[in-house]
NULUM-531682 format. One record per atom (N, C-alpha, C): residue in one letter; x, y, z. Coordinates in steps of 0.05 Angstrom, whole numbers, plus 5000, padded with zeros to 4 digits. Layout:
// NULUM-531682
AXYZ;...
This chain:
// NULUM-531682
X514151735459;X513851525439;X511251565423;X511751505398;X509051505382;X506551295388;X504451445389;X501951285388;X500151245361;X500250985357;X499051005329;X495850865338;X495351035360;X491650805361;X491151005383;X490151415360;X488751575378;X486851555390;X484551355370;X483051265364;X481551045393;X484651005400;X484050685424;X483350835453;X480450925458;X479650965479;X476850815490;X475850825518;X474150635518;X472350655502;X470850775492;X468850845466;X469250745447;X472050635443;X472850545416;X472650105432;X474750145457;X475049855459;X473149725459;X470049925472;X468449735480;X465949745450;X466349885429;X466049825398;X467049615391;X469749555390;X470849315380;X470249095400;X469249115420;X468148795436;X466348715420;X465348945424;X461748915416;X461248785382;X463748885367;X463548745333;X465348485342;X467548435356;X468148205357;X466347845368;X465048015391;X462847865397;X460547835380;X459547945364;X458247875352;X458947715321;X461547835316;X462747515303;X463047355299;X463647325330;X463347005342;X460646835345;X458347035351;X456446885342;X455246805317;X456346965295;X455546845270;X457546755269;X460146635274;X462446385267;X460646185279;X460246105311;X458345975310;X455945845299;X454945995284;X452245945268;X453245795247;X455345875234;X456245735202;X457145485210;X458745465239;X459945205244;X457945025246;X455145075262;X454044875261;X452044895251;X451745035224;X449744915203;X447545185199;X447045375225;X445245575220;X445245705204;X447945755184;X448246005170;X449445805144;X448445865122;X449545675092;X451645875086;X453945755070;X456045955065;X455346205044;X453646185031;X451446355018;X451246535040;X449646475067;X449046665084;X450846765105;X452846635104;X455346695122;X457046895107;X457546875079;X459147095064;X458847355073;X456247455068;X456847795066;X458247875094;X457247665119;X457647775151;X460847775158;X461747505140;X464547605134;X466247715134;X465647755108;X466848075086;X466848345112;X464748325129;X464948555142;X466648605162;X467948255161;X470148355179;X472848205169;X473248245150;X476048235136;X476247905130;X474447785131;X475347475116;X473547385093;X476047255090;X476247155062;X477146775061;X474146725042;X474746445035;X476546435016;X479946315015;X481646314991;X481946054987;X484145944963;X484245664954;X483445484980;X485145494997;X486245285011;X484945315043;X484445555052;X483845645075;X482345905074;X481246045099;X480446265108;X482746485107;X482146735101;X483646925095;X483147095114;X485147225138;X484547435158;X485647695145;X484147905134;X484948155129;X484648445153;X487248445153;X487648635174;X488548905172;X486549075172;X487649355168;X489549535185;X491949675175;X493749845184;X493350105176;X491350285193;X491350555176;X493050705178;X493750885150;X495551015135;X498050905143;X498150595149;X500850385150;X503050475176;X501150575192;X503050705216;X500950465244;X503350345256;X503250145285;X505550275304;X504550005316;X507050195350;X508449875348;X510149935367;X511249635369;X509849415383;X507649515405;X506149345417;X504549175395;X502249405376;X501349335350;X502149035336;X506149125332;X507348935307;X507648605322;X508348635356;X508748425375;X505648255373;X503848395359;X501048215371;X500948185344;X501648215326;X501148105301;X503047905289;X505047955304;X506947675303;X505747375328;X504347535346;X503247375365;X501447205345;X499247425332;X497347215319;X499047085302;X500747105283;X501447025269;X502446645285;X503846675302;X504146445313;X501446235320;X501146445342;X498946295348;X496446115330;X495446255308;X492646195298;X494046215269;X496546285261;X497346215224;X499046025222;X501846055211;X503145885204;X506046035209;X506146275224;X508846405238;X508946625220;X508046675203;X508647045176;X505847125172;X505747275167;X503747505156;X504747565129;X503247715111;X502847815087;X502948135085;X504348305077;X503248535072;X503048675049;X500348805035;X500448865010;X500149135009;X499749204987;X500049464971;X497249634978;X496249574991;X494049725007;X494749795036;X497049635049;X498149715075;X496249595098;X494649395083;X493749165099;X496448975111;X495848755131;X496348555134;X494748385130;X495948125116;X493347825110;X494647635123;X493147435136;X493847205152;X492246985127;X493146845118;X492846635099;X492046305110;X492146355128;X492046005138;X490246005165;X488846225172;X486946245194;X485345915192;X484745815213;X481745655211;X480045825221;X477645805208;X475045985220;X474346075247;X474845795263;X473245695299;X477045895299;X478845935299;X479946145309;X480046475302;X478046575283;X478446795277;X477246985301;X475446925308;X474347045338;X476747065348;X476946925365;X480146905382;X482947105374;X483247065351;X485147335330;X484247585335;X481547595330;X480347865323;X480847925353;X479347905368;X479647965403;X483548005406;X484847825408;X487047945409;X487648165405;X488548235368;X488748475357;X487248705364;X484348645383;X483148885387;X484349125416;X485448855422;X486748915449;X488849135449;X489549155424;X491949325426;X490849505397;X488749615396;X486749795380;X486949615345;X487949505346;X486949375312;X485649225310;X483849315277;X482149135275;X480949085244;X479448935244;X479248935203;X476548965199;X475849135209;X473149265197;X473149435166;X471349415160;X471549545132;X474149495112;X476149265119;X478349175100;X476448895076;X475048985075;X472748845054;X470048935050;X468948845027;X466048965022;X466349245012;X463749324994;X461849564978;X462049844997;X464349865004;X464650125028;X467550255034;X467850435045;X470850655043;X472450315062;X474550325050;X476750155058;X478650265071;X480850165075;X483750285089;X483950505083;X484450795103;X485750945085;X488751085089;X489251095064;X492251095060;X494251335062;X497051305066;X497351535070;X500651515060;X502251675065;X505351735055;X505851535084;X508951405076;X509251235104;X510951375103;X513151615092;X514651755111;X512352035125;X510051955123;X508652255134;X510552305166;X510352545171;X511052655198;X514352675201;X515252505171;X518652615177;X520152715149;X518552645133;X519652695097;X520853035104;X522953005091;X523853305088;X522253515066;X521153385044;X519353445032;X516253655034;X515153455059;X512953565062;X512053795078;X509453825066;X508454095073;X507154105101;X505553855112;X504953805131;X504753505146;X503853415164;X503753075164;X500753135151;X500552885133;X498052795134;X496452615149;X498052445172;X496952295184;X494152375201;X493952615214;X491952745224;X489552635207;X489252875171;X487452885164;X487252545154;X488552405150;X487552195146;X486651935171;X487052105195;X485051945213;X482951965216;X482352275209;X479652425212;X477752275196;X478252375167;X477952145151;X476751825156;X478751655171;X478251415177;X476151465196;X476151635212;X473051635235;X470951705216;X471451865200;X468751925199;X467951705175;X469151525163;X468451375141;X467451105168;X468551035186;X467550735197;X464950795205;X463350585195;X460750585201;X459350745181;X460150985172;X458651125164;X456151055150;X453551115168;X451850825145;X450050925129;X450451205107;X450451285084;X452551085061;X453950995071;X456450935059;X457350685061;X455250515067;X455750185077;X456250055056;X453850125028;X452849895016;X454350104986;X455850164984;X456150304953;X455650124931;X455850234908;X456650134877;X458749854875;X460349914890;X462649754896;X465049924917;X467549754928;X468249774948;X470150134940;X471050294954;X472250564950;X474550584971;X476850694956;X479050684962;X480050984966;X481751074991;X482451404987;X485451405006;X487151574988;X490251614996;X489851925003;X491451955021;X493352205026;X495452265020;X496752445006;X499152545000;X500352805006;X502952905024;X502453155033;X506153275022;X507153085011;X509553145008;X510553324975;X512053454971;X512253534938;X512253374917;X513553104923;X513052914911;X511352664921;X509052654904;X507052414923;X508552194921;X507252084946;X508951774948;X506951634956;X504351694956;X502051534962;X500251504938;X501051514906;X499051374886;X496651504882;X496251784883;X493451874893;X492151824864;X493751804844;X491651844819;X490951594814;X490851414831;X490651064823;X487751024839;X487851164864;X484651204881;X482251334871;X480451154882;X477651284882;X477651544882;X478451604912;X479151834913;X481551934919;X483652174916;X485952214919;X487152544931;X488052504957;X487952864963;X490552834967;X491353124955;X494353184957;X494453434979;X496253414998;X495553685017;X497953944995;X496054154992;X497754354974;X497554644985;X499054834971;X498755134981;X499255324955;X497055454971;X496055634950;X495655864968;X497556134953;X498356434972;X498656364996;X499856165009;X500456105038;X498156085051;X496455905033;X494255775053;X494055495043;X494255295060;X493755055060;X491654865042;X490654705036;X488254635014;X488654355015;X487454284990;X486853994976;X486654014955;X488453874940;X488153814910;X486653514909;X484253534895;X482553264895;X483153184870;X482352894875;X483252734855;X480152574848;X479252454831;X478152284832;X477352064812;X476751934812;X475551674789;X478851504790;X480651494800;X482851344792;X481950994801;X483250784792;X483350464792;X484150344779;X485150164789;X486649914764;X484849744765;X485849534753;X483249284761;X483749234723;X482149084720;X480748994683;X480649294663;X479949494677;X479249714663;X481350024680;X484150014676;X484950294688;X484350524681;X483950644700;X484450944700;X485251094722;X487051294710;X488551504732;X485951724737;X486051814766;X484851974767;X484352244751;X483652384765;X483052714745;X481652914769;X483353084767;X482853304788;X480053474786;X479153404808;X475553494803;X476453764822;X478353874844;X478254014858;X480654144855;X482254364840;X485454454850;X485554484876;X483854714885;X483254734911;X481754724922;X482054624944;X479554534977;X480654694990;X479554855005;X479854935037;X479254665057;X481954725069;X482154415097;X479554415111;X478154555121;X476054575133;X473354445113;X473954475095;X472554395073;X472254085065;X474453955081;X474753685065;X472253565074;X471653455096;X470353225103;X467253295080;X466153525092;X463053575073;X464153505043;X466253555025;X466553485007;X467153184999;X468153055017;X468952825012;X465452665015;X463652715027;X462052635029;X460252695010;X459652994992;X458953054967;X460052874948;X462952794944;X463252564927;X462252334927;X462152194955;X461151924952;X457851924955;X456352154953;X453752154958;X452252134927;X454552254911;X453952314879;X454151994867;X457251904882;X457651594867;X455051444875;X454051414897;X452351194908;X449951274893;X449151414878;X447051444866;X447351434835;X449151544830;X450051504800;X452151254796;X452851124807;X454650924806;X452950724796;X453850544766;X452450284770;X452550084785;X449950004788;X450249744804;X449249464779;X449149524763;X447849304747;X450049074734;X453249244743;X455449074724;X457349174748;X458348924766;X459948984787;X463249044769;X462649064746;X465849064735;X466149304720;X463149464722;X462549764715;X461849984732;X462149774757;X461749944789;X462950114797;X466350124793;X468050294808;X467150594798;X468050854814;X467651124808;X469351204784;X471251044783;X472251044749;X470551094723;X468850764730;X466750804702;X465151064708;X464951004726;X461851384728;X463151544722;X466251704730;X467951974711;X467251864685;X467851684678;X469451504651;X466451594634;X464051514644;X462251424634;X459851864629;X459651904651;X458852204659;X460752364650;X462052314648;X464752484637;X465152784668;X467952774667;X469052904694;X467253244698;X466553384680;X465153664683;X462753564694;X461053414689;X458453254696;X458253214723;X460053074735;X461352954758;X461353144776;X463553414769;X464653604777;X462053824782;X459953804774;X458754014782;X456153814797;X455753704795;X453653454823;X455353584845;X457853404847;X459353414869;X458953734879;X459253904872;X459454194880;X457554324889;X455254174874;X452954274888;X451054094914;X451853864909;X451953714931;X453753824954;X456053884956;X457653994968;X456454274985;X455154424970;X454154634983;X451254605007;X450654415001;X448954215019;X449154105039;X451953935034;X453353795056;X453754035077;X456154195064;X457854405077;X455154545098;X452054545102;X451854695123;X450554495146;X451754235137;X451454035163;X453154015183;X455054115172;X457454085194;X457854385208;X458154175240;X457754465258;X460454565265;X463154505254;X466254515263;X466654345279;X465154165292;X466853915303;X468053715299;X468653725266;X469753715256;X474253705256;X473453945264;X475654125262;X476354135293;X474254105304;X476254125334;X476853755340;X475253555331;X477453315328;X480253345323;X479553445294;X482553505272;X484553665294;X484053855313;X485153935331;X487953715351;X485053615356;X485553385382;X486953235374;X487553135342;X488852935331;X491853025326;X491753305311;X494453355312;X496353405329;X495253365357;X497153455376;X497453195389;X495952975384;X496652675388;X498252515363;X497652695341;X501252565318;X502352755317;X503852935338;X505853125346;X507852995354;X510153115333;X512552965326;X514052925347;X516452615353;X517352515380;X519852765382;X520352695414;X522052915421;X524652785418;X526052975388;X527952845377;X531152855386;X532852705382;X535152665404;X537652865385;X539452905411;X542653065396;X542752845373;X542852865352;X544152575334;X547052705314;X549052685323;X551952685318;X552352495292;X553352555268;X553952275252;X557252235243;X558552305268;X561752225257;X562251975265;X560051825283;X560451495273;X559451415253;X556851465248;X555951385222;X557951415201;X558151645196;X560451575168;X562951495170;X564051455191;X566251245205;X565050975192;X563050965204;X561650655193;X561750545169;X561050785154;X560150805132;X562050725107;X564250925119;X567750905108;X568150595119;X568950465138;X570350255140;X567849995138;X565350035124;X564149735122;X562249785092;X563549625067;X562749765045;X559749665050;X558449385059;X555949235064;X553849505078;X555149635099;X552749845114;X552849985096;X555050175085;X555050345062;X553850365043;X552950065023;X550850055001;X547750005023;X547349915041;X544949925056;X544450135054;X545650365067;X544850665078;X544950775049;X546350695025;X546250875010;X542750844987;X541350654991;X539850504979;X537450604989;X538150475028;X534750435037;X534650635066;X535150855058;X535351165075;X533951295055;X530751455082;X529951675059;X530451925074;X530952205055;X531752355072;X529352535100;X530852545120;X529252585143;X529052935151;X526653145162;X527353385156;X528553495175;X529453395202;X531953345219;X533753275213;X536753515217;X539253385209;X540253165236;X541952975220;X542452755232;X541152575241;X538252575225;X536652335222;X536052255200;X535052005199;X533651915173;X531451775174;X529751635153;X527651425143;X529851225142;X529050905153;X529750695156;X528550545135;X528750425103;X527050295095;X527949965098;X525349775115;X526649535115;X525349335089;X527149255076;X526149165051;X524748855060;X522448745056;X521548515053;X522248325036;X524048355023;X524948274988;X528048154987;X528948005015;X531447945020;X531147584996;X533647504985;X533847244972;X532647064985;X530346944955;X528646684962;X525846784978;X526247024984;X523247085005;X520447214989;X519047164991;X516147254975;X515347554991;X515047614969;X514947944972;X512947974993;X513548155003;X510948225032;X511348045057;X512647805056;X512747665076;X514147755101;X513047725113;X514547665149;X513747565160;X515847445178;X516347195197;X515147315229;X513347275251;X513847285265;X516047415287;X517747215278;X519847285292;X521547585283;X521447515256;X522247895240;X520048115256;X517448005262;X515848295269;X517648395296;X517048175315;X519048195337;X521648345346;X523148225319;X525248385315;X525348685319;X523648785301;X522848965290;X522249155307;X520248995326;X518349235350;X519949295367;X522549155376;X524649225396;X526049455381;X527149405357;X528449655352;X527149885350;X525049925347;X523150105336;X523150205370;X521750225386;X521750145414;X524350275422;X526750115415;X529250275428;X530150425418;X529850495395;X532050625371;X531450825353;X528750805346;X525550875334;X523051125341;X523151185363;X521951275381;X518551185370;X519550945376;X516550695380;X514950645351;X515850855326;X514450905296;X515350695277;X513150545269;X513350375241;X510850425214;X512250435203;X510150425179;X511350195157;X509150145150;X508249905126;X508350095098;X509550035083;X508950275055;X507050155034;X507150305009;X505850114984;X507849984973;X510249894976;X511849714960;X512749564987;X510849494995;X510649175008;X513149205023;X514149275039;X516249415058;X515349555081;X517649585099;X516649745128;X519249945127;X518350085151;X520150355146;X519450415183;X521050515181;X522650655211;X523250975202;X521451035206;X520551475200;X523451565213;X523451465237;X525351685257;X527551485266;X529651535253;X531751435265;X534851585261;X535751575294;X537951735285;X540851655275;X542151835253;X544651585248;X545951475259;X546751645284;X548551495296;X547751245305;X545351185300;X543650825311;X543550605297;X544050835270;X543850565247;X545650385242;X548450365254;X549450185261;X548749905276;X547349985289;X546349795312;X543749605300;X542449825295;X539849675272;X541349575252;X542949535233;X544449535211;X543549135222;X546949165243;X547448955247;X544348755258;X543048845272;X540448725282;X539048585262;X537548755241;X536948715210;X538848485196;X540748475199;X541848315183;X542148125202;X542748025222;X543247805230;X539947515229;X537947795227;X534947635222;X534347685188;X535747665167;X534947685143;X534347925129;X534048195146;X532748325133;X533748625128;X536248605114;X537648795110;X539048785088;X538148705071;X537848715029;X537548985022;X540549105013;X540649385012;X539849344973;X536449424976;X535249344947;X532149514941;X531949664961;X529849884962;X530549984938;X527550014919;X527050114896;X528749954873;X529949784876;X531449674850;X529749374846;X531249274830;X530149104804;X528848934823;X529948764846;X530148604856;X527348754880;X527248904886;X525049004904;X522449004888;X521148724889;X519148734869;X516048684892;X515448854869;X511548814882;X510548574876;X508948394891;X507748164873;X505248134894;X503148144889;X501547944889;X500847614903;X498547624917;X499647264927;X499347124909;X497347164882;X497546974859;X495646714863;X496146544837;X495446304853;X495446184869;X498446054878;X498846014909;X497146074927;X495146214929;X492446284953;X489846384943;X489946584924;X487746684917;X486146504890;X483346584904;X481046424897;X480646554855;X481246754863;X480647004847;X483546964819;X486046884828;X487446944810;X487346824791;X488646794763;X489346654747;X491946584743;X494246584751;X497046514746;X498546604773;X500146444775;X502246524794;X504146774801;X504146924816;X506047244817;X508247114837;X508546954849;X510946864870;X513246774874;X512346544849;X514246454839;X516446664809;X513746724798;X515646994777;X517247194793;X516247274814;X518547424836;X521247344839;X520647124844;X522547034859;X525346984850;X524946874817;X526646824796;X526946984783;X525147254786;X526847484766;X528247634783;X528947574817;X529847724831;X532447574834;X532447294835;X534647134836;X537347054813;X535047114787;X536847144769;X537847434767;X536947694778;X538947884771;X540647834801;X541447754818;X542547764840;X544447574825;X543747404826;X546647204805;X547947324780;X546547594772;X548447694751;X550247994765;X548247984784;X550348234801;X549848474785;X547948524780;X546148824764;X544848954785;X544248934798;X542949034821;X543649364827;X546149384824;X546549704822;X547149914797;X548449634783;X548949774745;X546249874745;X543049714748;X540949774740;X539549984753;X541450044773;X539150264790;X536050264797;X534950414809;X532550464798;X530850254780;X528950174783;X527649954765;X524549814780;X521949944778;X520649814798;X519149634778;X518649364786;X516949144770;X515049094790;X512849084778;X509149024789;X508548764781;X508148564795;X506948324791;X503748324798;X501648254778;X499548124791;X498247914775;X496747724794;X496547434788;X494447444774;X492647694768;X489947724754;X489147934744;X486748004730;X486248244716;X485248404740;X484848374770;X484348534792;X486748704797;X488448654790;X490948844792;X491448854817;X492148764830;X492548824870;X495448834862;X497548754844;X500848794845;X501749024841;X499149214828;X499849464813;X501649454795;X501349304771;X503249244747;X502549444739;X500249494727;X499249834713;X501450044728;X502350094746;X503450294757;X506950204747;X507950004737;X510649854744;X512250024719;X514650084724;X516250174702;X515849884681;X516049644698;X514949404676;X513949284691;X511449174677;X509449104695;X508848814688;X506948574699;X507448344692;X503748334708;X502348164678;X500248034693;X499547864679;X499247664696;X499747304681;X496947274676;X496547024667;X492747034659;X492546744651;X490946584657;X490246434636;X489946434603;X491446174596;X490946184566;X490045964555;X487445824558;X487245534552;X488245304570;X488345424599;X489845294625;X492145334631;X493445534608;X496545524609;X496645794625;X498545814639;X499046114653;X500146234625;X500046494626;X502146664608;X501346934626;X503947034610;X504947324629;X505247504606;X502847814610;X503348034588;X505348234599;X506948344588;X508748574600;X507248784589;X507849014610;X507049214600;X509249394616;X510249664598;X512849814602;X510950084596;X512050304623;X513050544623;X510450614651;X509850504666;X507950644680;X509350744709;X508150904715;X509251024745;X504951204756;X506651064780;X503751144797;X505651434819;X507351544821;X508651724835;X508951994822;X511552004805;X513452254790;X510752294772;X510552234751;X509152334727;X507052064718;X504352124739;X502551804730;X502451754704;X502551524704;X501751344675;X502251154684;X500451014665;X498650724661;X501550604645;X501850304647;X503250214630;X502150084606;X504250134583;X502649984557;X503149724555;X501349564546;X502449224529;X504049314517;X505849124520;X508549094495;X508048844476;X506048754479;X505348484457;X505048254465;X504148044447;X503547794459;X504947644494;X503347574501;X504947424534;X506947224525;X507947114548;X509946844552;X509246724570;X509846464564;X509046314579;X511246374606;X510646174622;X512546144652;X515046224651;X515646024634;X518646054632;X520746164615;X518546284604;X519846534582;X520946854598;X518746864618;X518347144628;X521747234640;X523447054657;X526047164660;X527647214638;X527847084618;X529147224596;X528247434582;X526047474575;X524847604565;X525547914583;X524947914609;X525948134622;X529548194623;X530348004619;X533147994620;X533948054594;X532348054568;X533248184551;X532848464542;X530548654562;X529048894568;X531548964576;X532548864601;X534049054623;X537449064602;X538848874582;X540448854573;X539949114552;X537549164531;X536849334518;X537949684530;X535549684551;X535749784572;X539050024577;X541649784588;X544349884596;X544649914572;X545049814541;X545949894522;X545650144516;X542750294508;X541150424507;X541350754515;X541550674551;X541850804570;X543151154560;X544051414564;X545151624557;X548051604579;X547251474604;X548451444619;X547851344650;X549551244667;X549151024693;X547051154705;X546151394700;X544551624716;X541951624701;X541551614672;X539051564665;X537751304678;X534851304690;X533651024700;X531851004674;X531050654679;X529550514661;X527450704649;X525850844674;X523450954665;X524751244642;X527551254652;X526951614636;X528051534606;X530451304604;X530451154580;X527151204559;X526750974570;X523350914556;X522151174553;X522051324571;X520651554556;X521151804535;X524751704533;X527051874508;X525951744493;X526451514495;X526351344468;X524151264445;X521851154466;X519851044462;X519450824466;X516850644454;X517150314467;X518650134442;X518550294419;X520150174395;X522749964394;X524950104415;X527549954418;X526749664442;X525149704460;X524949554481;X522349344465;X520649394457;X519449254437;X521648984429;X522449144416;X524449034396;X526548764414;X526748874438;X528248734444;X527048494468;X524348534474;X522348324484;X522148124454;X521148234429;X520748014418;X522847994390;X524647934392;X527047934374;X526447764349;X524947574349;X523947554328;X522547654306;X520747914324;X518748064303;X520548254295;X523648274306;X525448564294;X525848574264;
C-alpha cells in the first residue's frame, strides 16, 4: 500500500507536538486577553489560520495532493468533529475547514498530526505547499514520478530559516509528464522533469502568478542537472529575498522582480549565486532523494483482465459516459486514473462531505492500493485502479453523490469560496457556479460541448485561476454592486496563456446568459464536434465571441 507521510517518523512526530503545543499556548494567550489580535495574527498565519467573514479558517496542507486513506478518515474526522461535516479543497491542493472555533484549533491540529498532517507553512511570506502532477507515479505519459523530488523539496523548504520572512509568500509545482498538468508557468517557481541525450534535468521556470498583476513564467534554466536542483532552487530564492520589494506588498511577488529586473538580470544573479550555493552541499542531498524514491516505489500491481469492464461498459450507457469522461490513461495495461469529480448537481466546487471522505478512504484502501490525490481542478483522483474494479467503485460513487461523469467539461468548474467566507473577496464565485453548471445540465450540452474549463474567482487575488480558464470569470465590486469581467482564451497546461477581457462586466444575473450565448456562438462556429472551445478561439480570434457576449455593440 502507498504511503503518503515518508516524512512521518519520530523526528518528525515529535516536531509536530512540539509546533502544536506551542499553539496552544498562544490560542490561550489571545483567549484571555494576553495577545491583541494585532499580536495574535502573524503566530497564526504560521500555522494555517485564518480570520474569514464569519469564523476562523483551518488551512491544511496536502503535499503534492497525495494522502493515504487513514489521512482522508481523519480529515473527515475533523471535519465532523470541530467544522460543520465538509472540508474545502482548492486549487493549491490544500484543504480549508471554514467554521473552526479557535479554543478548537489545537485539538484539530493534534489530531491531524497524528496521522503526519499538518499546516505549517500553508500561510505567510515563505515556500508554501508544494505541488505536483496528481497522476504522478501512474500517467502513461511521464518521464519519471515527481513525487520524490517534490518531497525533497518540501523538506528542505520547512523551516528553512533563510526563507521564513520573504518579499511575499512563494509558490513551486512539479511537472514530470510530456504534457504538464501541474501549471508550472503560473508559479513562483516551476520545474518540469525533462531529457536531454538521455539524461534526466530540469527545465526551470520562474517569475509566474496571477493575482491583480499576471504573469506566466519564463524559463531561466532549459537545463538543470537533478543533482543540481536543491543548490539552485535556493540560488533563486536567495536572489528574490534580496531583490524582491518589500515596500509594496502588491509589488512583492518574484513576478514583479523578473517583470521589473528583466529575466537576463535575474538569470545571471541566480547563476552565480548558484555557483556558491552548489559547494555547500555535501550529496546528502541525494542520498535522501535515494531513500525517498524507494518509499514512492510503485504498488505491487494486480493481473487486471478487462472483459468485464467492457461488458460493463456495453450493457450500462451511465458507467460508459463515467469511464469515458473521468479515466486518465494509466502506464499499466488494464489499469487506469480514477477522476472523482467534486462538481456533482447543486454542490459547490471543492466540497466534501465527511461522509464522501469516508467513502472514499475505503475504496481507495480496497480497490486503490491505499493512493488518493487531490488535483488543481478541485477534484480527487484514484492513480491506481484496476478496471476490472471500476464497476464496483462506479456503483459506490454513485450511490454517495459522487459520480458526475463531467471531468473537464463545462459543468466541472473551478470557483473560489468568494464572498460567502472570504474576508478578502469582492463578489460571490458559488453561487455563479452553481447556475452556470445547472443551467447547462438542464440544456443537456454537457457532451455537445466537450471540453470547456471555466475559472471563477471572487477577487483580483485570483485563487479560481480565471487567468488560466478557457473562460474565465472575476466578479469585483462596482459601487457595491457585484459585477463579473469575462475573460476568454487562457490555458495554464497545453500552450500557457493568460486570458484576455472581453469587455465591460455584468452584473449577477447577466453572467449565465451571457455565457450561454459564448457557448451557443461557440457550437455554431465550431469546424467540428472535435474542435474544443479553446482551439475554436484560437482559429478564430476573440472578434466572433466578442460579438456574441455583447450583441449589442455588433
Amino acid at each position: 500500500m502507498f504511503d503518503a507521510r515518508p516524512q512521518h517518523n519520530d523526528q518528525h512526530r515529535e516536531y509536530l507536538r512540539h509546533r502544536a503545543q506551542q499553539f496552544r499556548r498562544q490560542v490561550e494567550r489571545r483567549l484571555d486577553g494576553s495577545l491583541t489580535e494585532e499580536e495574535f495574527r502573524p503566530l497564526r498565519l504560521m500555522n494555517g489560520v485564518y480570520l474569514q467573514l464569519h469564523s476562523y479558517m483551518y488551512r491544511v496542507a496536502i503535499p503534492y495532493g497525495a494522502f493515504t486513506p487513514d489521512q482522508l478518515r481523519m480529515l473527515g474526522h475533523v471535519a465532523d468533529r470541530w467544522d460543520r461535516g465538509y472540508g474545502h479543497f482548492t486549487t493549491r491542493t490544500n484543504i480549508q475547514f471554514h467554521w473552526h472555533k479557535l479554543v478548537d484549533i489545537p485539538d484539530s491540529m493534534e489530531a491531524l498530526n497524528s496521522v503526519g498532517i499538518h499546516s505549517i507553512q500553508t500561510s505567510g511570506n515563505t515556500i508554501r505547499n508544494i505541488n505536483a502532477d496528481a497522476f504522478a507515479g501512474a500517467a502513461a505519459d511521464e518521464l519519471e514520478d515527481p513525487r520524490p523530488w517534490a518531497e525533497l523539496v518540501r523538506r528542505w523548504s520547512t523551516d528553512h530559516a533563510e526563507f521564513q520572512f520573504l518579499p511575499r509568500k512563494f509558490k513551486i509545482s512539479v511537472s514530470a509528464g510530456k504534457q504538464d498538468r501541474s501549471a508550472v508557468s503560473a508559479y513562483d517557481i516551476g520545474l518540469r522533469i525533462v531529457e536531454q541525450d538521455g539524461v534526466r534535468g530540469f527545465q526551470v521556470w520562474v517569475g509566474g502568478g496571477l493575482g491583480r498583476t499576471p504573469h506566466l513564467g519564463q524559463v531561466v534554466r532549459e537545463f538543470l542537472p537533478q543533482a543540481d536542483l536543491l543548490p539552485y532552487l535556493e540560488a533563486i530564492l536567495a536572489v528574490y529575498n534580496l531583490t524582491g520589494r518589500r515596500d509594496n506588498k502588491w509589488k512583492a511577488r518574484i513576478k514583479i522582480t523578473v517583470a521589473e529586473r528583466g529575466l537576463e538580470v535575474m538569470r545571471a544573479d541566480i547563476e552565480e549565486e548558484f555557483l556558491r550555493r552548489r559547494q555547500q552541499f555535501s550529496g546528502l542531498d541525494q542520498e535522501i532523494l535515494n531513500g525517498l524514491r524507494a518509499q514512492f516505489a510503485p504498488p505491487e500491481f494486480l493481473d487486471a483482465p478487462v472483459e468485464g469492464y467492457e461488458a460493463a461498459r456495453a450493457a450500462n450507457g451511465a458507467f460508459r459516459s463515467w469511464t469515458d469522461t473521468n479515466l486518465h490513461p494509466h502506464r499499466i495495461p488494464g489499469y487506469a486514473s480514477a477522476i472523482i469529480t467534486l462538481k456533482g448537481p447543486g454542490e459547490t466546487p471543492g466540497d466534501m462531505s465527511a461522509d464522501q471522505m469516508r467513502l472514499v478512504a475505503d475504496l481507495a484502501e480496497r480497490l486503490a492500493h491505499g493512493d488518493i490525490r487531490v488535483n488543481h481542478d478541485q477534484n480527487l483522483v484514484l492513480p491506481h485502479v484496476r478496471k476490472a474494479d471500476l464497476t464496483e467503485i462506479y456503483a459506490a460513487l454513485r450511490e454517495a453523490g459522487l459520480a458526475t461523469a463531467n471531468a473537464g467539461k463545462i459543468t466541472d468548474i473551478i470557483a473560489c469560496p468568494g464572498m460567502d467566507y472570504c474576508t478578502l473577496a469582492t463578489a460571490r464565485s458559488i453561487p455563479i457556479a452553481k447556475d452556470i453548471a445547472a443551467h447547462f445540465r438542464a440544456r443537456g450540452l454537457e457532451d455537445e460541448i466537450g471540453e470547456m474549463k471555466i475559472r471563477i474567482s471572487g477577487c483580483i487575488n485570483a485563487c479560481g485561476h480565471h487567468h488560466l480558464g478557457h473562460i474565465g470569470i472575476l466578479g469585483l465590486d462596482r459601487a457595491g454592486v457585484e459585477n463579473y469581467q469575462i475573460t476568454l482564451g487562457g490555458d495554464g497546461y497545453e500552450t500557457p496563456t493568460l486570458g484576455q477581457r472581453a469587455g465591460a462586466g455584468f452584473p449577477a444575473e447577466e453572467v449565465v446568459p451571457a455565457i450561454n450565448r459564448l457557448v451557443d456562438a461557440y457550437l455554431e462556429l465550431r469546424e467540428s464536434p472535435q474542435e474544443r472551445f479553446i482551439d475554436a478561439y484560437r482559429r478564430l480570434g476573440v472578434a466572433p465571441f466578442k460579438a456574441a457576449l455583447y450583441p449589442a455593440d455588433a
